[in-house]
C-alpha positions as CSV (number, residue, x, y, z in Angstrom):
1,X,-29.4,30.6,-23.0
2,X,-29.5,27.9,-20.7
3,X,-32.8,27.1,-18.2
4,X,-30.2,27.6,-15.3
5,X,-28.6,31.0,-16.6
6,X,-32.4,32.6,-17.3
7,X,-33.8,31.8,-13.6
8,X,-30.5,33.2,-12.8
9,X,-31.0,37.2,-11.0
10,X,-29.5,39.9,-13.1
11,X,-26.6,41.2,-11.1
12,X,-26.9,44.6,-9.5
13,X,-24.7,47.2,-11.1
14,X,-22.6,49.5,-9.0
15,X,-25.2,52.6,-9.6
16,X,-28.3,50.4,-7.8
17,X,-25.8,49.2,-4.8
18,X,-25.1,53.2,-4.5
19,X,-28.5,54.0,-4.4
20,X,-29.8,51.2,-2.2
21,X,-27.1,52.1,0.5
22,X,-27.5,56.0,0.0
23,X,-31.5,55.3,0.9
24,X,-30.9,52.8,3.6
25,X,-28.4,55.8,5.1
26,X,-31.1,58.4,4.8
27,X,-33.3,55.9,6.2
28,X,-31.4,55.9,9.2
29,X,-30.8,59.2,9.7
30,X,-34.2,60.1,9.9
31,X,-35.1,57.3,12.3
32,X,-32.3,57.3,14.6
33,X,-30.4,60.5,13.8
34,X,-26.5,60.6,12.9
35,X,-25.2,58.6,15.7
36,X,-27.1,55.8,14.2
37,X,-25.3,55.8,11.1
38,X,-22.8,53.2,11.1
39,X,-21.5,51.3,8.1
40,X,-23.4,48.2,9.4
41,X,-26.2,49.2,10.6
42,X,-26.9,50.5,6.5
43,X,-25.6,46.4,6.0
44,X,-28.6,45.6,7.5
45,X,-31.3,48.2,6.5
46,X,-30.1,47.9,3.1
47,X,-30.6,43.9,3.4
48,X,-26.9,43.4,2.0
49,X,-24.0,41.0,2.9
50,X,-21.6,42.2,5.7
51,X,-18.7,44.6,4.5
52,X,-21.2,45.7,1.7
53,X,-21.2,49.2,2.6
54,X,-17.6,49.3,3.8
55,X,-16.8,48.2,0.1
56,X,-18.8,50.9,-1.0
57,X,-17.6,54.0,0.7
58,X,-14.5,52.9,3.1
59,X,-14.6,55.9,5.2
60,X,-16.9,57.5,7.4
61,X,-16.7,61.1,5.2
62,X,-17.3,58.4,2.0
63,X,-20.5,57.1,3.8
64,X,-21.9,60.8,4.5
65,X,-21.1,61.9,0.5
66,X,-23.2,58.8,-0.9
67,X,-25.6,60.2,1.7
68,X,-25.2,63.6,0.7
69,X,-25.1,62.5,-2.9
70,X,-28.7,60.7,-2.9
71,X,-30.1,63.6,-1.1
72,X,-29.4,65.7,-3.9
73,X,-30.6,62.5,-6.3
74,X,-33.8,62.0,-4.7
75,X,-34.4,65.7,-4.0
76,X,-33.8,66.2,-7.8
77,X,-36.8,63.8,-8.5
78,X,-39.4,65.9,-6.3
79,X,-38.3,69.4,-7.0
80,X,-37.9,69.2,-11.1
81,X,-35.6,71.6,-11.4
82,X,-35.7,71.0,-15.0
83,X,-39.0,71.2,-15.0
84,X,-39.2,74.8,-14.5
85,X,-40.9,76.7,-17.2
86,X,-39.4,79.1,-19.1
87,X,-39.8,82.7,-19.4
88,X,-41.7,82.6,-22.8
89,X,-44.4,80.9,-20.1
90,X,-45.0,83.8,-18.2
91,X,-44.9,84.5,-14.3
92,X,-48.7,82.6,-13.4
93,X,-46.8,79.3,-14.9
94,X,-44.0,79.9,-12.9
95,X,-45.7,80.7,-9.4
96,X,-47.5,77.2,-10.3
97,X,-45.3,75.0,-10.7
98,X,-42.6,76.5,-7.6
99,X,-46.3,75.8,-5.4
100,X,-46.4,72.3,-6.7
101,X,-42.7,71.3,-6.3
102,X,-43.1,72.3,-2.7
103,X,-46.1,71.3,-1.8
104,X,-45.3,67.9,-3.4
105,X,-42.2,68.1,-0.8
106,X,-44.0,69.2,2.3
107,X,-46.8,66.4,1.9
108,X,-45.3,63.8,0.2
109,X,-41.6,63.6,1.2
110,X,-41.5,65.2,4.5
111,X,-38.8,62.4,5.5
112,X,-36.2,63.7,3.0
113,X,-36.5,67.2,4.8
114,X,-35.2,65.6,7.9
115,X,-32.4,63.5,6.3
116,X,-31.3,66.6,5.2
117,X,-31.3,68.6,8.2
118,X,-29.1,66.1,9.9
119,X,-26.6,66.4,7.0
120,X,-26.7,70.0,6.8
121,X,-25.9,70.2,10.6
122,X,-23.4,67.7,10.2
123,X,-21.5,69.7,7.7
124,X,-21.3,72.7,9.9
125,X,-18.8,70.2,11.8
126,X,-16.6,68.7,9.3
127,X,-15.6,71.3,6.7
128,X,-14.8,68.1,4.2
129,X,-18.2,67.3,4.1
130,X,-19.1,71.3,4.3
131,X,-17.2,71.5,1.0
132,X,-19.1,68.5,-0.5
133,X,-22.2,69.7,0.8
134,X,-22.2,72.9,-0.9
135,X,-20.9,72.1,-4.5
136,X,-24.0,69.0,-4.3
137,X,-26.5,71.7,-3.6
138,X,-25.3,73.9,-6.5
139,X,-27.3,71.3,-8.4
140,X,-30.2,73.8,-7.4
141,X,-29.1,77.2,-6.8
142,X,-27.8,77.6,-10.2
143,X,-31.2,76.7,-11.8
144,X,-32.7,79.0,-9.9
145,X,-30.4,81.8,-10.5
146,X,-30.9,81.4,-14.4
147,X,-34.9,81.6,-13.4
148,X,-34.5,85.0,-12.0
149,X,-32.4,86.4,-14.6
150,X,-34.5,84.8,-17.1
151,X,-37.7,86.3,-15.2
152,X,-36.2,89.7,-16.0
153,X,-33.8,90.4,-12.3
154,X,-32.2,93.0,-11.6
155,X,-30.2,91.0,-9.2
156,X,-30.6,87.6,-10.1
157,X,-28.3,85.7,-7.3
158,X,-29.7,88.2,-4.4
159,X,-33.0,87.4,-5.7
160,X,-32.7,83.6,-6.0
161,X,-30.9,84.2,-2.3
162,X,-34.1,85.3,-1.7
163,X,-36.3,82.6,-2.8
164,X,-34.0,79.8,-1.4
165,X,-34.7,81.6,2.2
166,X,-37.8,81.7,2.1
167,X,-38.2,78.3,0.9
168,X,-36.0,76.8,3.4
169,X,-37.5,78.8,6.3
170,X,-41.1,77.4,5.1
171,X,-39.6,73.6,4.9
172,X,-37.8,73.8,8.3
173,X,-41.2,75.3,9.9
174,X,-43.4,72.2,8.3
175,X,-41.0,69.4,8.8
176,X,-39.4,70.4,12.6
177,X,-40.9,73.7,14.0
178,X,-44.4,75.0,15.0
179,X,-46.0,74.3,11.6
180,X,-44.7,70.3,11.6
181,X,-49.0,69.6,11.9
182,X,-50.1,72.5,9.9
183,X,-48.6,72.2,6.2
184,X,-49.7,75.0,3.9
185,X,-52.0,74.2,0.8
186,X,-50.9,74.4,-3.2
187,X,-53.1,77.4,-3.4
188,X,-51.0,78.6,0.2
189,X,-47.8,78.4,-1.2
190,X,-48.6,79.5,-4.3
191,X,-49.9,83.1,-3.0
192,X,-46.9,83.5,-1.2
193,X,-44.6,83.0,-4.0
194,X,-46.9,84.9,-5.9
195,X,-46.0,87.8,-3.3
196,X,-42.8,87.4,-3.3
197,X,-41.6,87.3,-6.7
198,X,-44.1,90.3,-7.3
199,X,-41.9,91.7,-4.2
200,X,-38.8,91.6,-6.3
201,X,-39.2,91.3,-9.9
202,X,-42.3,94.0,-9.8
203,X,-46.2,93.7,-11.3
204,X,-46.2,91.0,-14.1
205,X,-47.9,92.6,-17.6
């Protein structure tokens, strides 16, 4: 290896160039909502060439699917899905680490909540990106329904129905309604779910 080809940068592979424009379009949508979301305007956050982006996802509808599609990617990395403990770990383990997902969202990542209220509501005006939408969020629902079932459910989909609701009614009141300067503590959230799975599934032995 030559002097020249070591000080040379390491070029960026297609996944990083996803990723940087999916976070420089979430960027964006939280600071200056989804008229602000232009394919060069995420050149420039982003810090790339001219065109990059346009290279990247051609269309408008491509643009909000990488958008959509880090979403899911960085809301992966906070929730843990596949973190979840199993049933062999009993209800208390369960109620602990749901409390510590979300309170690790409401404190720590309160940005992503909006970015994803702007696609959400975006969806509910272009049923191409509706469609896209829903099959990205699958990524959690489904892990959730096994939880249930696996947590001894009568009505496992209802029930994780349930939780997702609640959930998304406490995220919406911390990030945009009258709670946006009051967010609950670990030991908050964790009595509620507490309460509610006790609600459905019943006193835990």
């Amino acid at each position: 290896m030559t002097s020249a080809t070591a000080g040379t940068p390491a070029p960026e592979s297609p996944a990083s160039r996803a990723e940087r424009i999916g976070d420089a379009a979430l960027a964006l949508l939280v600071e200056r909502g989804m008229r602000g979301l232009t394919h060069r305007a995420v050149d420039e956050r982003a810090g790339l060439p001219q065109g990059s982006t346009s290279n990247h996802a051609r269309t408008r509808q491509a643009l909000l699917e990488t958008a959509v599609r880090r979403q899911v990617q960085r809301e992966a990395e906070v929730l843990t899905p596949h973190e979840l403990p199993g049933p062999e770990s009993g209800g208390d383990a369960l109620v602990d680490a749901l409390a510590l997902a979300l309170h690790r969202y409401l404190t720590d990542h309160r940005a992503l909540l909006v970015s994803r209220y702007e696609l959400a509501l975006e969806a509910t005006r272009r049923p191409e990106l509706r469609s896209f939408f829903d099959t990205a969020g699958a990524t959690f629902h489904t892990p959730l329904i096994a939880m249930m079932t696996a947590a001894g459910s009568p009505e496992p989909e209802r029930h994780a129905l349930s939780l997702i609701a609640w959930c998304e009614g406490l995220m919406f009141s911390c990030a945009a309604g009258s709670f946006h300067a009051a967010v609950p503590s670990r030991a908050e959230l964790r009595t509620g779910f507490d309460e509610l799975l006790r609600g459905m599934l019943g006193p835990r032995p």
